[in-house]
C-alpha positions in Angstrom: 1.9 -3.8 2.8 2.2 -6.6 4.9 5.7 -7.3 5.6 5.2 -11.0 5.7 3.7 -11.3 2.5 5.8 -9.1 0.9 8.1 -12.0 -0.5 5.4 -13.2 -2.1 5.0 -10.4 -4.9 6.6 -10.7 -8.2 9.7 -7.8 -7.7 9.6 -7.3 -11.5 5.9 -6.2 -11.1 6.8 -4.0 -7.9 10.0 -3.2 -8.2 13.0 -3.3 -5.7 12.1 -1.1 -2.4 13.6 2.2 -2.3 14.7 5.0 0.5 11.8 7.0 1.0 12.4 10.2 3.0 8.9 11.3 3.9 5.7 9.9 3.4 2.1 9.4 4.5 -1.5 8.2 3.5 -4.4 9.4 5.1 -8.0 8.4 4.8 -10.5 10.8 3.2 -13.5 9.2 3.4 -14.8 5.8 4.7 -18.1 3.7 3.5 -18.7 0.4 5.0 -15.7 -1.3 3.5 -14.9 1.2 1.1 -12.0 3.8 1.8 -10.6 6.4 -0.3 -6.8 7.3 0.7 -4.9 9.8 -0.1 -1.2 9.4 -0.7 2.2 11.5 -1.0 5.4 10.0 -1.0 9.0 12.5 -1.0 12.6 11.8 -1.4 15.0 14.9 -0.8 11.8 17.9 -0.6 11.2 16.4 -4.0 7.9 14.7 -4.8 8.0 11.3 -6.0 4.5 10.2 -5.9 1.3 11.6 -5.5 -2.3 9.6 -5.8 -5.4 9.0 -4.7 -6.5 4.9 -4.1 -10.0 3.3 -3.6 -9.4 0.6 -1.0 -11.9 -2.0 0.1 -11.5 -3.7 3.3 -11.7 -7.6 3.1 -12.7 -9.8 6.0 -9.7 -11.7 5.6 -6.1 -11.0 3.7 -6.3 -11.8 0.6 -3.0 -14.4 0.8 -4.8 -16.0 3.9 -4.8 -19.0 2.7 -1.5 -19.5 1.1 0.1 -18.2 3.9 -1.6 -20.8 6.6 0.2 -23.9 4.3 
């Protein structure tokens, strides 16, 4: 995410950030401006999330315009 828009978020909905020892996301497969990513997130050897998300890439973020008041 974004840093700059990050205060934008509702932190009810998201949650305050936490330490995250070791993580990553790679890209499995791309299609125009579709992207699947695969995702695995550790804290202490242990896992603490695991997933797979569809992603679409936009021509512009999707706070653009907020963001340019």
């Amino acid at each position: 995410m974004d840093i700059n828009t990050h205060f934008l978020i509702n932190q009810e909905l998201c949650g305050a950030p936490t330490d995250i020892a070791d993580g990553f996301a790679r890209v499995d497969t791309s299609e125009g401006k579709k992207q699947i990513v695969d995702v695995s997130v550790q804290r202490n050897g242990e896992a603490v999330f695991q997933g797979v998300f569809t992603c679409f890439v936009l021509d512009k973020h999707v706070l653009h315009d907020r963001l340019d008041r």
